[in-house]
C-alpha positions as CSV (number, residue, x, y, z in Angstrom):
1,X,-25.4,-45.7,4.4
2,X,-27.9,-43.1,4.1
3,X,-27.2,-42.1,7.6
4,X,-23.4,-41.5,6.5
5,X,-24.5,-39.7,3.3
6,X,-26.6,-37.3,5.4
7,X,-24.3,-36.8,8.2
8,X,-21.8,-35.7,5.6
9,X,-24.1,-33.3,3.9
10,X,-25.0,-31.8,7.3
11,X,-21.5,-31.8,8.2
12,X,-21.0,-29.3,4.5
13,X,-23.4,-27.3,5.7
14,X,-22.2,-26.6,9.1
15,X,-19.0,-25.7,7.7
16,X,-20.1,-23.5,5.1
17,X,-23.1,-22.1,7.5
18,X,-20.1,-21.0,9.9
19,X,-18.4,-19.6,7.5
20,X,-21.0,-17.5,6.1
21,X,-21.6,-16.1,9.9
22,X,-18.0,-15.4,10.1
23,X,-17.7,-13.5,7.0
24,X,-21.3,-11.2,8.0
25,X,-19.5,-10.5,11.3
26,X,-16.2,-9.2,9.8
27,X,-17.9,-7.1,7.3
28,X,-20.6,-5.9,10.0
29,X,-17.4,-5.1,12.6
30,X,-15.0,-3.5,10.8
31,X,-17.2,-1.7,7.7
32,X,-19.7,-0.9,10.2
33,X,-18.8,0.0,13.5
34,X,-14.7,0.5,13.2
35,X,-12.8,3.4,12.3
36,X,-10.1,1.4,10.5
37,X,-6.4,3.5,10.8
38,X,-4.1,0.7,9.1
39,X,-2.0,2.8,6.5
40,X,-1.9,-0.8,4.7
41,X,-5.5,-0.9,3.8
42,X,-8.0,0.8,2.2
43,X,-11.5,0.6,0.4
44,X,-12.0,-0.4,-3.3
45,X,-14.9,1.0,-4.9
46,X,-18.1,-0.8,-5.3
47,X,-17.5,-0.9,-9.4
48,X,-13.9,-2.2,-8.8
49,X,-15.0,-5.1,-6.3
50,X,-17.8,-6.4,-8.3
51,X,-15.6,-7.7,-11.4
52,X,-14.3,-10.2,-8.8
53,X,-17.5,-11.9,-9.2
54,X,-17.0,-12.1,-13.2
55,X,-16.0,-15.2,-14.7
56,X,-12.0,-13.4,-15.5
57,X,-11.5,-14.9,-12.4
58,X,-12.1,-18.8,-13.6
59,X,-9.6,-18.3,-16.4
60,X,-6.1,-18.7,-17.7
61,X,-3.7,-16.6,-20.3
62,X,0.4,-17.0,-20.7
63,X,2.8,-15.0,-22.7
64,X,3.2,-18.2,-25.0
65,X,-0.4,-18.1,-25.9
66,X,-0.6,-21.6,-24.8
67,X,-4.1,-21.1,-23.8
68,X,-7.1,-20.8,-26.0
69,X,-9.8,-18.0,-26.0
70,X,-7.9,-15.2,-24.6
71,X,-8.7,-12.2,-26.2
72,X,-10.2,-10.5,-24.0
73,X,-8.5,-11.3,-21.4
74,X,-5.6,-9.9,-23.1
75,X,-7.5,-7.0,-23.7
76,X,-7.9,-6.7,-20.0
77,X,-4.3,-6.6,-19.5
78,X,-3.5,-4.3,-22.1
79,X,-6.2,-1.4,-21.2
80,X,-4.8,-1.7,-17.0
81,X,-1.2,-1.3,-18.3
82,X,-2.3,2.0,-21.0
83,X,-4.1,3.4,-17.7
84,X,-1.2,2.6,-15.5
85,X,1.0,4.4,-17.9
86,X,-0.6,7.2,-18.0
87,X,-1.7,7.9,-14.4
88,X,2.2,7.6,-13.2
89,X,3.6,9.1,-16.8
90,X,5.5,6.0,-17.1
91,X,6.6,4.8,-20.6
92,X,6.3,1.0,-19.5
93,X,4.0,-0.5,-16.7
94,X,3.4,-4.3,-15.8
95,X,0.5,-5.2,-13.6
96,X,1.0,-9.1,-13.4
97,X,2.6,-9.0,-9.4
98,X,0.5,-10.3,-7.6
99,X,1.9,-8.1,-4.4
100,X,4.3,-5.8,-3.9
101,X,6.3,-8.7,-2.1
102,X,6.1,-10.5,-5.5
103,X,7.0,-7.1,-7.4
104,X,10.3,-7.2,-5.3
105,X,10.9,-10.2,-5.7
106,X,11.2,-10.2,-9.5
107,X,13.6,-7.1,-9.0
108,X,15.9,-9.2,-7.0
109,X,15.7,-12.0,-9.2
110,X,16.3,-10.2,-12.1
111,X,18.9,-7.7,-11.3
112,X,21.1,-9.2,-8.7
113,X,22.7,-12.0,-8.4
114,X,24.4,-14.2,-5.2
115,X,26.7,-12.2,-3.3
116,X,25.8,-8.4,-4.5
117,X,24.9,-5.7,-2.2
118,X,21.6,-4.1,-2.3
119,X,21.1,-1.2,0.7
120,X,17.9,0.2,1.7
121,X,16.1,1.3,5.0
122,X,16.8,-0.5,8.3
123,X,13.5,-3.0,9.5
124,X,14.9,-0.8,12.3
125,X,14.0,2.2,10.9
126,X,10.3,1.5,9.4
127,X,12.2,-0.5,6.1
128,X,10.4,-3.4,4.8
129,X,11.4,-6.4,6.2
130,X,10.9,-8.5,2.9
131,X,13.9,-6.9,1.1
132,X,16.1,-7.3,4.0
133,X,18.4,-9.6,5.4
134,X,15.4,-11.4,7.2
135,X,13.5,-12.3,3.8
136,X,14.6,-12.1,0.6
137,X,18.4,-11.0,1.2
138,X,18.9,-13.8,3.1
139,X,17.1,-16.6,0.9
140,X,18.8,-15.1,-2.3
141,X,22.2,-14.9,-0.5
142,X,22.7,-11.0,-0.8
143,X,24.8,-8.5,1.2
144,X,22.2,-6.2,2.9
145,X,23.3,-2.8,3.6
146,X,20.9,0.1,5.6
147,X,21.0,3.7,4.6
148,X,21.7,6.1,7.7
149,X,19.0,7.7,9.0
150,X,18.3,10.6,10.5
151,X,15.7,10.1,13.6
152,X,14.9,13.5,14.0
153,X,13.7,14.0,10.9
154,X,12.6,10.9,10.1
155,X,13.7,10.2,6.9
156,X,17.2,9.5,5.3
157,X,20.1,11.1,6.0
158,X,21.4,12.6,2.7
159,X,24.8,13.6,3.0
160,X,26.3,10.4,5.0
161,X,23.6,7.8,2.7
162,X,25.5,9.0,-0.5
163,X,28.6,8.7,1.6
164,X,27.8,5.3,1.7
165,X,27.0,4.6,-2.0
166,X,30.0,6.1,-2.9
167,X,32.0,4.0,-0.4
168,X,30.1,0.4,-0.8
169,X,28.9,1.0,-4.6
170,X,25.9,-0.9,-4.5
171,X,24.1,-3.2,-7.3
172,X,20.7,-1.5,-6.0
173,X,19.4,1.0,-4.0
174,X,15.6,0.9,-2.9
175,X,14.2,4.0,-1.7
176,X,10.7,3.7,-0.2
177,X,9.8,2.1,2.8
178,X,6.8,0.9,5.3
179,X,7.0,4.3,7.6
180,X,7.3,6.9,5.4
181,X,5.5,10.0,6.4
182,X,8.0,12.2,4.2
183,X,9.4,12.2,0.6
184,X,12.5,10.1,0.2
185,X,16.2,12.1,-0.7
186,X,16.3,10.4,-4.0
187,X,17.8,13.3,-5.9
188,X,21.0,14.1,-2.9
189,X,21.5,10.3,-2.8
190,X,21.5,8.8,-6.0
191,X,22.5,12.0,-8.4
192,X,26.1,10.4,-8.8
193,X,25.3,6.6,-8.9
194,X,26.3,5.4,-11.8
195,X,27.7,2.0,-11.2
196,X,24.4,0.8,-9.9
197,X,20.2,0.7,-10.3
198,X,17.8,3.0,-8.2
199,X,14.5,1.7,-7.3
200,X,11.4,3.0,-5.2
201,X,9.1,0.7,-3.6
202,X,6.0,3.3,-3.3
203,X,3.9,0.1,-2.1
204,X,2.8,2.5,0.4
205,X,2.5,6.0,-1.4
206,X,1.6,4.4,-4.9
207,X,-1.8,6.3,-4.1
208,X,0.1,9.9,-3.7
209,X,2.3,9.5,-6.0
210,X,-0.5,8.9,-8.7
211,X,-2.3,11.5,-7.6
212,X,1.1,13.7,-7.8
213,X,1.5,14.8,-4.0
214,X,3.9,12.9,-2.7
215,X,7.1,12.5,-4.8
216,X,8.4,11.6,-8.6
217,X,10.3,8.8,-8.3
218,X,10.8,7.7,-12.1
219,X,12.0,11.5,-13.0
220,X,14.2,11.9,-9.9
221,X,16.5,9.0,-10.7
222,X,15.2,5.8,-10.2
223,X,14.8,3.2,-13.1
224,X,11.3,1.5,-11.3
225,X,8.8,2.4,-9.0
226,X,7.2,-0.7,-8.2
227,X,4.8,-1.4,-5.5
228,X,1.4,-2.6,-4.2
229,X,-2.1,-1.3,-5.8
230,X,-4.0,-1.6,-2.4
231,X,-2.6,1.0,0.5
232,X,-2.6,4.3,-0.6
233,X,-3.9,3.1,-4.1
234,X,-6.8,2.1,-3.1
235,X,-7.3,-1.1,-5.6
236,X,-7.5,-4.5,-4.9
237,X,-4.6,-6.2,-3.2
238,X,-1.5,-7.1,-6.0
239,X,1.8,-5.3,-7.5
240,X,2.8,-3.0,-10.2
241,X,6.1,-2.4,-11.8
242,X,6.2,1.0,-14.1
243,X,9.6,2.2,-15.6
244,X,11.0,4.7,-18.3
245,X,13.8,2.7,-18.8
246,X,13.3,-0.2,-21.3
247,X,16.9,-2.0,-20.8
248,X,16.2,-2.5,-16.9
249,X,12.2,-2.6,-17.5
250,X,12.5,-5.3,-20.0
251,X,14.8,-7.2,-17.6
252,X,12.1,-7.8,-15.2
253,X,9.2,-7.7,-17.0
254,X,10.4,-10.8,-19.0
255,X,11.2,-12.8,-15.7
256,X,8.3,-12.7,-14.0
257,X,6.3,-16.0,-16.6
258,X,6.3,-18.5,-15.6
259,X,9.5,-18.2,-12.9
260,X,7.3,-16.0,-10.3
261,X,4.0,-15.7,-11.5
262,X,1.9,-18.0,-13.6
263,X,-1.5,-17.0,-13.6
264,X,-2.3,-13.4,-12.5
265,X,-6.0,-13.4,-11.5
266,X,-7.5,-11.3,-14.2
267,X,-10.3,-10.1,-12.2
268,X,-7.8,-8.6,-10.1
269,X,-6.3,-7.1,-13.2
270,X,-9.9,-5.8,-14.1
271,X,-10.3,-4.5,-10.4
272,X,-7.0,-2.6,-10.9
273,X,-8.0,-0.9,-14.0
274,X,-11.2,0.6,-12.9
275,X,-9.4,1.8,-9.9
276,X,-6.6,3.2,-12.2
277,X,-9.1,5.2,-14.2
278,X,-10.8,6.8,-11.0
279,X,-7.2,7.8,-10.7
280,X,-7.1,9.5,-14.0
281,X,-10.3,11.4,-12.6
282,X,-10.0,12.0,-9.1
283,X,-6.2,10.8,-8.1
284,X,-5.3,14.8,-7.9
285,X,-7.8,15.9,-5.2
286,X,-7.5,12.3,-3.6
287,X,-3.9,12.5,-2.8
288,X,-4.2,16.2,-1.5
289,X,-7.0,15.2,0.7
290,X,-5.0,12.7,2.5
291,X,-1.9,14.8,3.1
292,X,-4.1,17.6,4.5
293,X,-5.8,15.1,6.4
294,X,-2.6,13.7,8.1
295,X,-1.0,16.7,8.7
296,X,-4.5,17.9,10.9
297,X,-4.5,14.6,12.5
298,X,-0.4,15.1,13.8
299,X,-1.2,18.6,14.6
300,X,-4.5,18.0,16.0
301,X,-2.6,15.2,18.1
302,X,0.3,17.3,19.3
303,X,-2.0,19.9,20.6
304,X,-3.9,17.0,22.9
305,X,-0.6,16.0,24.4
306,X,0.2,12.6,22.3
307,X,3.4,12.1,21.4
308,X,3.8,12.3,17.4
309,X,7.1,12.2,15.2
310,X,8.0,14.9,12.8
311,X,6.8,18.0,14.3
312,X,8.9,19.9,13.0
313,X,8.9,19.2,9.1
314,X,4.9,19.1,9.8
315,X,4.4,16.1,11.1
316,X,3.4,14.0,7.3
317,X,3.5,14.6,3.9
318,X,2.1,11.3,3.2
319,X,-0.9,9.0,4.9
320,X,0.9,8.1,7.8
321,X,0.8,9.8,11.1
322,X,3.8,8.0,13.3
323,X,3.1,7.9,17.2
324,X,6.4,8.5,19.3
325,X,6.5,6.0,21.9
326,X,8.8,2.7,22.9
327,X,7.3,-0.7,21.1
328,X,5.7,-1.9,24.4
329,X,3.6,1.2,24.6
330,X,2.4,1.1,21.2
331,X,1.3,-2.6,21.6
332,X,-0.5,-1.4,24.5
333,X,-2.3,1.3,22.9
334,X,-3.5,-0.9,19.9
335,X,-4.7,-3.3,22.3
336,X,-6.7,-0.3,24.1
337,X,-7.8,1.3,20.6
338,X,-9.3,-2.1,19.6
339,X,-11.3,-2.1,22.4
340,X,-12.8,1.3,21.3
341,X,-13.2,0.4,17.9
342,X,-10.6,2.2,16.5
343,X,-7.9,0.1,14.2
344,X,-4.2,0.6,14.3
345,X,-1.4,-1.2,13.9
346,X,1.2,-2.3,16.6
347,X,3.8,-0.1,15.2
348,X,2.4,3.7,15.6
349,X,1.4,3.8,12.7
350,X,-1.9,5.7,12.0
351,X,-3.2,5.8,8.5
352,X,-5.8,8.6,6.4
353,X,-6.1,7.2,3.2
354,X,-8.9,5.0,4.1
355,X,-10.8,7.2,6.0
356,X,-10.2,9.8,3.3
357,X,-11.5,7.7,0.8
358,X,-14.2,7.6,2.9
359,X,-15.1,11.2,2.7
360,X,-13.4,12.3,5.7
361,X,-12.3,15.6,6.0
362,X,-10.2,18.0,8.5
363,X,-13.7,18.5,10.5
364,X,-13.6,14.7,10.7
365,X,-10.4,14.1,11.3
366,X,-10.3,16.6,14.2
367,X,-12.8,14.4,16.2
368,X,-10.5,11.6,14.8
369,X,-7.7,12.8,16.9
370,X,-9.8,13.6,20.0
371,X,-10.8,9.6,20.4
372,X,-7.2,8.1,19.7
373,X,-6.1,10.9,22.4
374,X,-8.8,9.7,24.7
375,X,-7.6,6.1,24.6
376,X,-4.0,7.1,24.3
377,X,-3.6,9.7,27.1
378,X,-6.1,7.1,29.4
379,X,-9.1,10.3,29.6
380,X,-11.8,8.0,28.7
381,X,-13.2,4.5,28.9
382,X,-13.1,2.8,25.6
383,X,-16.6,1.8,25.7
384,X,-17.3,5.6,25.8
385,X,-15.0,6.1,23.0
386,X,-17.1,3.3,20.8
387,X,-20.1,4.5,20.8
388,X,-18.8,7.9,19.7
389,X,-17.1,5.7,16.7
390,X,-19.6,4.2,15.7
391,X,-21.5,7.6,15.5
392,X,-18.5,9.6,13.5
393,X,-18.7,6.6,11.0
394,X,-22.5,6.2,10.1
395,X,-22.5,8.6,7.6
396,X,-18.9,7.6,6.0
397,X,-20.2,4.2,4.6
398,X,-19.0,4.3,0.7
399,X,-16.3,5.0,-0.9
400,X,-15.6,8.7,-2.5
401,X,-13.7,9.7,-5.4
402,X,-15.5,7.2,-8.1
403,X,-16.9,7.3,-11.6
404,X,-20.5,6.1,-10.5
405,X,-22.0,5.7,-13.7
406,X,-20.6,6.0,-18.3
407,X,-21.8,9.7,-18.5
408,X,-24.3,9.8,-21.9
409,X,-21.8,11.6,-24.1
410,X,-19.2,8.7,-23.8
411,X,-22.0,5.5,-24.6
């Protein structure tokens, strides 16, 4: 017996002793020695990861106040959603998504019904999948329709998209999308839509937006800019729905208890807020960091001979630098980048808002666009190129753009 009893605490700790080991070598790989390029991700501060060790994340709350000793936590809720207000001018905000996914989802659920049509950009075209008919237009039985868009320019075609409203008169239009290294056409497309809603998933420019460099969705026609807090924004990962328009607001606000979310994980709420409040303080020079930073990194990538997208309208006006070559090739190369070090996704896309929030700047992001070129244009071996990462990156360790300490006057 005590035999059994000791080979199942052994076996506990082998478990939690591998686990342990795992989690050391992901943090010492890819904070450490990578130069991480995923437009999706990003770096919370120090101050906004350490309330996930706080005991907000043990408890409950509902709308119902079902639950007992709450206050705070309410509190919580109530100072994120002020912040959020403020930093996107937005009359209403709601911070209980836990994702962007779960943000959309509450939209959908809300506001259309079996059978409606609801257009948006193509999966073809960099759209998000989740919205489309492969996720949630399929599941909620809705007719998808894609805007047209124009390749050249990589963006939305205006003039034949609000041909298409006017022709298909759609129950919802999202603007926004996963590649979107320029401003959407909100204004040209949805100026005469009147029969329908307009909303912006900014899950990936949230950050610009706040930080007013990207676009405006709320005040060029759309009802909600919804989204996730951890891609541009650089928060902890979770959703957002801000609005200036209480009939459509209230509509979605009030379906999310208990039909989609139930509990919301108030120390991600708490992580959110502090992030939301460096925002308020540094969101301006932030966001203007990581265009400038993109567009060095497409022009810096042009001039080496790699094949970008959107030359000509200056390659980004957003953290997303798009590589211009078939899927195969793309695959390749971020198979070949891994190997140096350098973290992309499969799709061409190549991301500054990390490294921005890193302290990266044009000087950086020149040498940024020498190593991707070296890997990409086959110049170099990729052991070569990772040493010379892991050099660039030994000085870019913490996150920038943070309220380090209360200053005096305000305790």
């Amino acid at each position: 017996m005590a035999e059994a009893v000791w080979s199942h605490r052994s076996m506990s700790y082998s478990y939690l002793e591998r686990l342990e080991r795992t989690i050391k070598q992901h943090d010492e790989w890819r904070v450490g020695e990578c130069l991480n390029l995923i437009p999706s991700e990003n770096q919370s501060s120090s101050h906004s990861r350490s309330v996930f060790m706080t005991d907000l994340g043990n408890r409950y709350s509902a709308p119902d106040k079902f639950y007992r000793g709450t206050r705070f936590l309410d509190e919580v809720q109530a100072l994120a959603e002020d912040v959020a207000k403020k930093v996107f001018s937005a009359r209403y905000a709601d911070v209980r998504p836990l994702s962007g996914h779960t943000a959309d989802m509450a939209v959908l659920l809300s506001l259309a019904t079996n059978g409606d049509k609801i257009l948006s950009v193509s999966p073809v075209n960099g759209g998000y999948p989740g919205i489309s008919h492969l996720g949630l237009g399929k599941l909620l039985g809705l007719k998808n329709f894609y805007f047209p868009y124009d390749d050249n320019r990589v963006n939305i075609d205006p003039r034949e998209s609000r041909a298409l409203v006017e022709r298909e008169v759609p129950r919802l239009i999202f603007f926004g999308s996963s590649f979107i290294p320029f401003p959407h056409p909100v204004r040209e497309v949805s100026s005469s839509y009147r029969d329908g809603i307009s909303i912006f998933d900014g899950s990936h420019v949230m950050g610009l937006i706040a930080g007013g460099e990207f676009q405006d969705p709320l005040r060029e026609g759309c009802s909600l800019l919804i989204g996730s807090t951890h891609k541009s924004l650089p928060g902890p990962q979770g959703g957002m729905i801000l609005s200036n328009n209480e009939e459509v607001f209230s509509r979605v606000s009030n379906s999310i208890h208990p039909g989609i979310v139930d509990n919301i994980h108030w120390n991600r709420v708490a992580s959110l807020a502090i992030t939301l409040i460096e925002m308020m303080e540094f969101g301006k020079s932030y966001a203007k960091a990581v265009v400038q930073n993109s567009q060095a990194l497409g022009k810096s990538l042009d001039a080496l001979g790699v094949k970008v997208r959107g030359a000509a309208q200056g390659y980004s006006k957003s953290h997303q630098v798009l590589l211009d070559y078939d899927a195969k090739r793309l695959q390749f190369f971020a198979e070949r980048l891994e190997q140096a070090n350098i973290i992309v996704d499969n799709g061409g896309r190549i991301g500054t808002n990390e490294i921005t929030r890193l302290g990266f700047g044009v000087r950086e992001i020149e040498e940024v666009a020498e190593l991707v070129g070296m890997v990409v244009l086959g110049k170099k071996p990729t052991e070569l190129v990772k040493k010379r990462v892991k050099t660039l990156i030994k000085d870019f360790r913490e996150p920038k753009y943070v309220l380090k300490s209360v200053p005096k006057i305000v305790q």
